[in-house]
PDB file of N, CA, C and O in Angstrom, chain B, residues numbered from 101:
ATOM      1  N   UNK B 101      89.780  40.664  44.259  1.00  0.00           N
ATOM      2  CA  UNK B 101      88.505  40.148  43.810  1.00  0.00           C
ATOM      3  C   UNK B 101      87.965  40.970  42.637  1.00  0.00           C
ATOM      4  O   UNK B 101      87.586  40.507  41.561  1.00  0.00           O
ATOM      5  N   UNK B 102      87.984  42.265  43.003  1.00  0.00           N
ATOM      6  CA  UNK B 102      88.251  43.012  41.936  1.00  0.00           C
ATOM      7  C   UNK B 102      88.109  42.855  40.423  1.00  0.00           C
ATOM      8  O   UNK B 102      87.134  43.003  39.687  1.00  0.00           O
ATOM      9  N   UNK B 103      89.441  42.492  40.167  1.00  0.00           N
ATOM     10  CA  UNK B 103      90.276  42.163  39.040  1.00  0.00           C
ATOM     11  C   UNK B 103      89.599  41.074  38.291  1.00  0.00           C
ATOM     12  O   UNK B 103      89.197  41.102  37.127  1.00  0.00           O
ATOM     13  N   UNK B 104      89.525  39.858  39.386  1.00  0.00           N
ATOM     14  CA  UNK B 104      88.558  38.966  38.888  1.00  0.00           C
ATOM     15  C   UNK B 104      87.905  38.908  38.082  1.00  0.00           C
ATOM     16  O   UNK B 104      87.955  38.373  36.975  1.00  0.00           O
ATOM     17  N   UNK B 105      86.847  39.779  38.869  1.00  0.00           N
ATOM     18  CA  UNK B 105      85.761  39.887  38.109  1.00  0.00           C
ATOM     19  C   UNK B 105      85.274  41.001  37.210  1.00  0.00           C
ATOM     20  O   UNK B 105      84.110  41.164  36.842  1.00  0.00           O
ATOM     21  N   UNK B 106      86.513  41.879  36.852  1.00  0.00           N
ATOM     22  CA  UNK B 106      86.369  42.659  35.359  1.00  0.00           C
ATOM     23  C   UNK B 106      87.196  41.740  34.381  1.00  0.00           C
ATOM     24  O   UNK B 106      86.847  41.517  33.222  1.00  0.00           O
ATOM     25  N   UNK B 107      88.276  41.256  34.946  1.00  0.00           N
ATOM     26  CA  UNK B 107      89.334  40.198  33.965  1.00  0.00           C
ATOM     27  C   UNK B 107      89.511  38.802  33.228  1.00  0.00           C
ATOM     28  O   UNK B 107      89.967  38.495  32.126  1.00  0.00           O
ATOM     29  N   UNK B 108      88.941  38.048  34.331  1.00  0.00           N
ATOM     30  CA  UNK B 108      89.028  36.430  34.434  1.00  0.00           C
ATOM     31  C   UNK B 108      88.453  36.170  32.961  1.00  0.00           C
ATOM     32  O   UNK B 108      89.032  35.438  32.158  1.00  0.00           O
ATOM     33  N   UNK B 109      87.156  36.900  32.662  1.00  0.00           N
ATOM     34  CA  UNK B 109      86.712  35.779  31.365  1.00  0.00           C
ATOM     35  C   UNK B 109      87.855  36.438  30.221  1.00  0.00           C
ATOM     36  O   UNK B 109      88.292  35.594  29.438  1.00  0.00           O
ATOM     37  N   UNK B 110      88.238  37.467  30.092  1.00  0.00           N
ATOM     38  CA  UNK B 110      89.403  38.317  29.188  1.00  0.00           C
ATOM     39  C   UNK B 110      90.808  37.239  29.041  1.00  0.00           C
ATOM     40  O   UNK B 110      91.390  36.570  28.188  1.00  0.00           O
ATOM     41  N   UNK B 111      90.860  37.470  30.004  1.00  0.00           N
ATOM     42  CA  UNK B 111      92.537  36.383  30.609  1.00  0.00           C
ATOM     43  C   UNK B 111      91.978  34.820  29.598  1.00  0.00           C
ATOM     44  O   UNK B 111      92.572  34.241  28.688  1.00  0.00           O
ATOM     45  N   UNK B 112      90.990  34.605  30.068  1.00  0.00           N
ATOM     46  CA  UNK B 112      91.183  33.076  29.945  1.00  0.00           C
ATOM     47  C   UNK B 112      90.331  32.709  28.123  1.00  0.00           C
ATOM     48  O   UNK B 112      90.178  31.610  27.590  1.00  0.00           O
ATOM     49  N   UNK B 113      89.984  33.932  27.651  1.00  0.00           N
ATOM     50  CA  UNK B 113      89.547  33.530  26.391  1.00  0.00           C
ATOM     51  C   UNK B 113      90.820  33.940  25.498  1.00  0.00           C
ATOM     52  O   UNK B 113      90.979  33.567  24.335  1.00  0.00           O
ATOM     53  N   UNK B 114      91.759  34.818  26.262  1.00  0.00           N
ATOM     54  CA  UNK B 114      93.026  35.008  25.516  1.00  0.00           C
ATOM     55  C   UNK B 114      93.755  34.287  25.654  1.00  0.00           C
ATOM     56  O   UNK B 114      94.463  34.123  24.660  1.00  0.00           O
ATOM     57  N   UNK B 115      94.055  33.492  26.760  1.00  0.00           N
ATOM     58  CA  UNK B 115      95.446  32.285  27.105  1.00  0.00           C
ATOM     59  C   UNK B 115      94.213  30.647  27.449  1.00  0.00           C
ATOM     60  O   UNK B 115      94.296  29.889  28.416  1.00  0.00           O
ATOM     61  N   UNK B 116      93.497  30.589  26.628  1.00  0.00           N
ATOM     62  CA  UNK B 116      92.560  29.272  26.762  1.00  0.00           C
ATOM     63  C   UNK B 116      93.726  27.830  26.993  1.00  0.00           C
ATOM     64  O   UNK B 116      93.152  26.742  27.046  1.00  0.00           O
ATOM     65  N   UNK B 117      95.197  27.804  27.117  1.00  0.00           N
ATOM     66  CA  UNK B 117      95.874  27.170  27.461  1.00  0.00           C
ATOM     67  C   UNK B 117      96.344  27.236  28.707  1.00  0.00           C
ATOM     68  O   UNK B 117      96.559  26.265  29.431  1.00  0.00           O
ATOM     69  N   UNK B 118      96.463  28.057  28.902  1.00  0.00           N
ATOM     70  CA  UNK B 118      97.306  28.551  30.021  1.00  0.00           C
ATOM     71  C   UNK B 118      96.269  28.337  31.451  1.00  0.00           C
ATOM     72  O   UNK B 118      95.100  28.710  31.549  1.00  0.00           O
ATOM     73  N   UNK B 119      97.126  27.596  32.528  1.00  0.00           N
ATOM     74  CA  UNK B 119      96.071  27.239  33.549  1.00  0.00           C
ATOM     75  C   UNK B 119      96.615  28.699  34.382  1.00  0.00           C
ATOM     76  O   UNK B 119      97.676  29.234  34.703  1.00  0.00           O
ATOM     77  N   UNK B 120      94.916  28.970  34.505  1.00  0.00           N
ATOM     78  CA  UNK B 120      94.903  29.893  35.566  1.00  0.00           C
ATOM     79  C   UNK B 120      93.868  29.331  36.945  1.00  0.00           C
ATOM     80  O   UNK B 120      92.752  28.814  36.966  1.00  0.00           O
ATOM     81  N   UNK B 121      94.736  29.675  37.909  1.00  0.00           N
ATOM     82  CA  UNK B 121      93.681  28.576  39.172  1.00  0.00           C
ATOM     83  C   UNK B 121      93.351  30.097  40.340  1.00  0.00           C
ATOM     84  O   UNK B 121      94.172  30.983  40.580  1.00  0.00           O
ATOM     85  N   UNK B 122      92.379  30.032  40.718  1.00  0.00           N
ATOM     86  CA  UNK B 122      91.983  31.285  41.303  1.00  0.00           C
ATOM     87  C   UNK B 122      91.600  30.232  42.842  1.00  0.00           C
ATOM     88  O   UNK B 122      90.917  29.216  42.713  1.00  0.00           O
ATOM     89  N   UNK B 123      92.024  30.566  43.908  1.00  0.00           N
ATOM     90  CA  UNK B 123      91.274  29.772  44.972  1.00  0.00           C
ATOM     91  C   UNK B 123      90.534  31.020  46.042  1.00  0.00           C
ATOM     92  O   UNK B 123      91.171  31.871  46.663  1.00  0.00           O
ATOM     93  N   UNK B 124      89.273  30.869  46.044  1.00  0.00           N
ATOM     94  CA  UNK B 124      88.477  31.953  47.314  1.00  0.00           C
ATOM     95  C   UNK B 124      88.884  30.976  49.032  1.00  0.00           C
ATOM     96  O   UNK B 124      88.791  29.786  49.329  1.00  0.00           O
ATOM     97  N   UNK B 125      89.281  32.052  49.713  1.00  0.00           N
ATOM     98  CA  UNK B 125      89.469  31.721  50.935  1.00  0.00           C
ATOM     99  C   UNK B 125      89.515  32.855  52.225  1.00  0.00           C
ATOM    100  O   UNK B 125      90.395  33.716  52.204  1.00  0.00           O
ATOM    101  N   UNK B 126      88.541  32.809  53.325  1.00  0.00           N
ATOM    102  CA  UNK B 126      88.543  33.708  53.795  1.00  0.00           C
ATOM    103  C   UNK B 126      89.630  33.441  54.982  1.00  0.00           C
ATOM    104  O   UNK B 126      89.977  32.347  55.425  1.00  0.00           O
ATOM    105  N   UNK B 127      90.153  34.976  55.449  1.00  0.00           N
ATOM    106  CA  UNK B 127      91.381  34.596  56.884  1.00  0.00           C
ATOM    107  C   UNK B 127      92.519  34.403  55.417  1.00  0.00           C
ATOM    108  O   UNK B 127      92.803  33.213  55.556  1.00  0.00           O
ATOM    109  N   UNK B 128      93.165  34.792  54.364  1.00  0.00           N
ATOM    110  CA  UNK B 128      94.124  34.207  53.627  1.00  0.00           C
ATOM    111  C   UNK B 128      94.567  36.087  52.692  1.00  0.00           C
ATOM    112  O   UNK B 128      93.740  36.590  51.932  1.00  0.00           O
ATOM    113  N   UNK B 129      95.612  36.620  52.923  1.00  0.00           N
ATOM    114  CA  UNK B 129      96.399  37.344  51.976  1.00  0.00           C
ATOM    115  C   UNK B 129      96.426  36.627  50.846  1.00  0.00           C
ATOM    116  O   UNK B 129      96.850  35.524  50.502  1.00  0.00           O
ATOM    117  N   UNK B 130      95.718  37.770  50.225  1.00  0.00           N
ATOM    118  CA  UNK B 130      95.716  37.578  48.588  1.00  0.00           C
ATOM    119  C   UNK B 130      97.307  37.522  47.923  1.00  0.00           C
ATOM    120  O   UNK B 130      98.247  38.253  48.237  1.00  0.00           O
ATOM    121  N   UNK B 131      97.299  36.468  46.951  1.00  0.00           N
ATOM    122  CA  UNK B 131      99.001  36.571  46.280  1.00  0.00           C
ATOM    123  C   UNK B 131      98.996  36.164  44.989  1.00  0.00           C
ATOM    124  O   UNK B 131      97.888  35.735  44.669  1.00  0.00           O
ATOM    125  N   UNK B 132      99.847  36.127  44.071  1.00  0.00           N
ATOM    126  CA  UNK B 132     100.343  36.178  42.585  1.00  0.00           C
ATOM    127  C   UNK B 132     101.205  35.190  42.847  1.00  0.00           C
ATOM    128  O   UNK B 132     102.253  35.356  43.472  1.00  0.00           O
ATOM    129  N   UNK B 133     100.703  33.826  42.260  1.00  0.00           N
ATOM    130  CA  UNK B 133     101.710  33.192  42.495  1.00  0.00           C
ATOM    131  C   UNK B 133     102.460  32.689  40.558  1.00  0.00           C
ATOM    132  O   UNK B 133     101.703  32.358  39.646  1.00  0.00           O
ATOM    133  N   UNK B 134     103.500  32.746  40.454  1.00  0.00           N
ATOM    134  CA  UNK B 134     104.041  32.288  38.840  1.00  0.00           C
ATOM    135  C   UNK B 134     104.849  30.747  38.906  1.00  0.00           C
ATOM    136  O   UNK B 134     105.411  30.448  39.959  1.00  0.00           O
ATOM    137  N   UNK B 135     104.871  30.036  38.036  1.00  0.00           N
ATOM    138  CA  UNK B 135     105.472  28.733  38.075  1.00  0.00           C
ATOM    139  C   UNK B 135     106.184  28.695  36.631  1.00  0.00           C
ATOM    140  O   UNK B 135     105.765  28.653  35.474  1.00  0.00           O
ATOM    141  N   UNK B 136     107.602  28.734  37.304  1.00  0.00           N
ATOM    142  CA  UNK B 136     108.578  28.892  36.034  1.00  0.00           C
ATOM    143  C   UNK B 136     109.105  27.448  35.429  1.00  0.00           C
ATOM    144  O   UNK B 136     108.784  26.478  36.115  1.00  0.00           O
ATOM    145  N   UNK B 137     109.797  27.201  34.352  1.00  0.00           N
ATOM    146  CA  UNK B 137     110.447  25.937  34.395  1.00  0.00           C
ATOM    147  C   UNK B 137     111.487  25.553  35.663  1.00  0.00           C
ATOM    148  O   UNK B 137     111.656  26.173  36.713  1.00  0.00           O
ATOM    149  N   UNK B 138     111.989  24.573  35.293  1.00  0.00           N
ATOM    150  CA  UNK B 138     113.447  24.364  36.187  1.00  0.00           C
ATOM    151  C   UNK B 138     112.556  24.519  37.956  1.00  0.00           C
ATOM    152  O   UNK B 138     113.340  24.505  38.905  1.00  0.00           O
ATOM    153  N   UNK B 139     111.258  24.633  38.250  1.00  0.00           N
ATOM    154  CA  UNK B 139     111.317  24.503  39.688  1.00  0.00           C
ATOM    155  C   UNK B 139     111.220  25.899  40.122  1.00  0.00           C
ATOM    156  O   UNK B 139     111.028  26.009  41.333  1.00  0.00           O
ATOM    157  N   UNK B 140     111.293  26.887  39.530  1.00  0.00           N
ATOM    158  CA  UNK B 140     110.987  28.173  39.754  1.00  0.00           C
ATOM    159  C   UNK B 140     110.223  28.915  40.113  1.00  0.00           C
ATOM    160  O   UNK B 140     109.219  28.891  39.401  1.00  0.00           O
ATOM    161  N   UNK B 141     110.167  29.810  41.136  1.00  0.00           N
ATOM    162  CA  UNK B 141     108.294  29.990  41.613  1.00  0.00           C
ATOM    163  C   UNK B 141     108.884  31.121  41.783  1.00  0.00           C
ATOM    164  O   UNK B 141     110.086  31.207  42.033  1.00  0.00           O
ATOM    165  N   UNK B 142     107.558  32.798  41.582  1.00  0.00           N
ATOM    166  CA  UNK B 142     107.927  33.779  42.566  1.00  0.00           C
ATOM    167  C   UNK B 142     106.265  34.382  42.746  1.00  0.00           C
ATOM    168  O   UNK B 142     105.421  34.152  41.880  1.00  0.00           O
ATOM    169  N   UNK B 143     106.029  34.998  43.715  1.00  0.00           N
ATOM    170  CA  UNK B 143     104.894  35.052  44.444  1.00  0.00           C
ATOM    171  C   UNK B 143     105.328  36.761  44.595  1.00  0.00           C
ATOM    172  O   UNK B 143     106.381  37.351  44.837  1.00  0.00           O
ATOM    173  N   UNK B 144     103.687  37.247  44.264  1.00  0.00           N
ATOM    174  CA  UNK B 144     103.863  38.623  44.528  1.00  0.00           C
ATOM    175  C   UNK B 144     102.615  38.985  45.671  1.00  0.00           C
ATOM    176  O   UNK B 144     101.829  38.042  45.761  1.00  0.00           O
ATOM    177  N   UNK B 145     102.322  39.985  46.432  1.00  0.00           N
ATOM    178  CA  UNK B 145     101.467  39.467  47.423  1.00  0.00           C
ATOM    179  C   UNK B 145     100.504  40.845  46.906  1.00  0.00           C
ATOM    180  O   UNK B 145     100.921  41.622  46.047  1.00  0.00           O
ATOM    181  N   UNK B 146      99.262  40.987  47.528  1.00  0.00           N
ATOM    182  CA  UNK B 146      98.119  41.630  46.456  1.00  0.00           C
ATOM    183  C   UNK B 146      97.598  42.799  47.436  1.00  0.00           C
ATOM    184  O   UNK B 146      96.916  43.802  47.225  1.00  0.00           O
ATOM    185  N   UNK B 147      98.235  42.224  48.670  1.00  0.00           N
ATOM    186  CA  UNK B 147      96.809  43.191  49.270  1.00  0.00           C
ATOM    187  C   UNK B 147      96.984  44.638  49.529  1.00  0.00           C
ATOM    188  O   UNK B 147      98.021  45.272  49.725  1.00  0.00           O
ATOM    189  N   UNK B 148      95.394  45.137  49.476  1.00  0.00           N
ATOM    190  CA  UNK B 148      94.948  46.414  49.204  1.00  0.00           C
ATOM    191  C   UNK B 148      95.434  46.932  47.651  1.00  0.00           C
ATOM    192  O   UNK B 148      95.087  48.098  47.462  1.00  0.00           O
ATOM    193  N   UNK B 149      95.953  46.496  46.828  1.00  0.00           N
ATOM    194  CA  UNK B 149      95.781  46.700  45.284  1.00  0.00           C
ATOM    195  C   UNK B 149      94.945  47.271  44.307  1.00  0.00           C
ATOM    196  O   UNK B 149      93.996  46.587  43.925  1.00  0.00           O
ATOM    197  N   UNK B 150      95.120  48.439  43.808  1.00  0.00           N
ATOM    198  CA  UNK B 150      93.612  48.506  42.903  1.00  0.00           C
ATOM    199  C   UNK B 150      93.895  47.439  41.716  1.00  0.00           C
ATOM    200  O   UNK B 150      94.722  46.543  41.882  1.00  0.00           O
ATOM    201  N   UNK B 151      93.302  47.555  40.732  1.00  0.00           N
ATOM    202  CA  UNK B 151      92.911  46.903  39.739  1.00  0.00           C
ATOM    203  C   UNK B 151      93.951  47.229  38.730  1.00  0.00           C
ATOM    204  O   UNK B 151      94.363  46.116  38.404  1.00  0.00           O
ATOM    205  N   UNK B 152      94.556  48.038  38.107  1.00  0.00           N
ATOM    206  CA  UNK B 152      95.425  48.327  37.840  1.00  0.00           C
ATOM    207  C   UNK B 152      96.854  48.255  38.377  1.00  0.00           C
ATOM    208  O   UNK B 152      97.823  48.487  37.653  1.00  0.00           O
ATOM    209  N   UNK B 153      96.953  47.938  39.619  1.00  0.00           N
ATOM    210  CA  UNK B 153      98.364  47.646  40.411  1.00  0.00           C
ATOM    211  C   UNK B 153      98.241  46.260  39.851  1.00  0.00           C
ATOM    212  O   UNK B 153      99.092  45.951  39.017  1.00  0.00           O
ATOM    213  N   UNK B 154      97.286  45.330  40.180  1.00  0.00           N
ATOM    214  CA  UNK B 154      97.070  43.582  40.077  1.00  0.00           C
ATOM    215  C   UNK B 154      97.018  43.025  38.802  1.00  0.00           C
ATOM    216  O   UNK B 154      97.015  41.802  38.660  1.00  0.00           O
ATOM    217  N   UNK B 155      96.963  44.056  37.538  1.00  0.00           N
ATOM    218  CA  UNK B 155      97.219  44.326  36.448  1.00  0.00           C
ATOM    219  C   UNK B 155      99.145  44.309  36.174  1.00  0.00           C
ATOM    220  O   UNK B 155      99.781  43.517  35.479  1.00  0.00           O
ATOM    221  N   UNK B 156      99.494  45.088  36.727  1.00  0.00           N
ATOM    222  CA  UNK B 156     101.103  45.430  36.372  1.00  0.00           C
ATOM    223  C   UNK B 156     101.668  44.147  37.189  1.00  0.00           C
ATOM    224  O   UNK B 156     102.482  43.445  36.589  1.00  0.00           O
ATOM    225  N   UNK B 157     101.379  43.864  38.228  1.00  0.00           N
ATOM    226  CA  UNK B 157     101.875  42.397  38.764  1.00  0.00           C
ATOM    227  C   UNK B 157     101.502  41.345  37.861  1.00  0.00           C
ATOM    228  O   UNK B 157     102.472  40.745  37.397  1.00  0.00           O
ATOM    229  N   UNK B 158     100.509  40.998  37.525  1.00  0.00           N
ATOM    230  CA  UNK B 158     100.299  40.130  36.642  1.00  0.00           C
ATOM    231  C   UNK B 158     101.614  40.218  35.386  1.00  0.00           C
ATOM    232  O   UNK B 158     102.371  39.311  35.041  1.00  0.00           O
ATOM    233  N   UNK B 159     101.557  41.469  34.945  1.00  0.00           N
ATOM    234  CA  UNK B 159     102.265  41.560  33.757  1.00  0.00           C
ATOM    235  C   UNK B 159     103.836  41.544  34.184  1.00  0.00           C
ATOM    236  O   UNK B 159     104.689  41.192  33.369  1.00  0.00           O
ATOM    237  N   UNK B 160     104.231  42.020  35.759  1.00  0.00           N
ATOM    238  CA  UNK B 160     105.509  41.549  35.856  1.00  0.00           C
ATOM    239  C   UNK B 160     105.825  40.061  35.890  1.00  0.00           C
ATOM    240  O   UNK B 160     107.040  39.873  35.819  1.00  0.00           O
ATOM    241  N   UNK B 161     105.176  39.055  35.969  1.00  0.00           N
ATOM    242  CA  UNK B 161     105.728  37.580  36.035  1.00  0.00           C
ATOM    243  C   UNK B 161     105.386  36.506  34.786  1.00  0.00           C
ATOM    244  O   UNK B 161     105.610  35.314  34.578  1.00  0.00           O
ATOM    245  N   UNK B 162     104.809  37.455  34.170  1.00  0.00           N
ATOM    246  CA  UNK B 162     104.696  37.219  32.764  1.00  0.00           C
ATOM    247  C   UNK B 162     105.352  37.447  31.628  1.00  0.00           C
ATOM    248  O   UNK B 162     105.118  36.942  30.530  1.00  0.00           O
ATOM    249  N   UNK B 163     106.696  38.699  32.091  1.00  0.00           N
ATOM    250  CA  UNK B 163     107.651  39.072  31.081  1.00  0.00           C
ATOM    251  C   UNK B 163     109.178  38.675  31.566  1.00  0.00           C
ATOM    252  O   UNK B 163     110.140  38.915  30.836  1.00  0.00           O
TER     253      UNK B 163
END
C-alpha cells in the first residue's frame, strides 16, 4: 500500500499507456502480477515488502 501511494501517480504519468490495475481487498496476499505476450504471466508475491523491495520487483518483470 505503501508504494502506492508514494508511486502510482509517478508510474502512471510516466507509462500513461501502459494499464496498470491496482485492486484493494481485504483477507487477500498482496502480488505483482506481469502479462507477457504469447499467454505469459509471472506473479511475484509482496508481502511484508518495504518500498524499495516492491520497487526492484516491479523492475524485475519489467526487464
Amino acid at each position: 500500500r505503501e508504494f502506492i501511494e508514494q508511486h502510482y501517480v509517478t508510474l502512471k504519468k510516466a507509462n500513461p499507456e501502459f494499464p496498470i490495475l491496482i485492486r484493494e481487498c481485504s483477507g487477500v496476499q498482496p502480488k505483482l502480477w506481469a502479462r507477457y505476450e504469447f499467454g505469459k504471466e509471472k506473479s511475484i508475491p509482496l508481502n511484508n515488502l518495504t518500498v524499495d523491495e516492491v520497487a526492484k520487483a516491479l523492475e524485475s518483470v519489467v526487464k
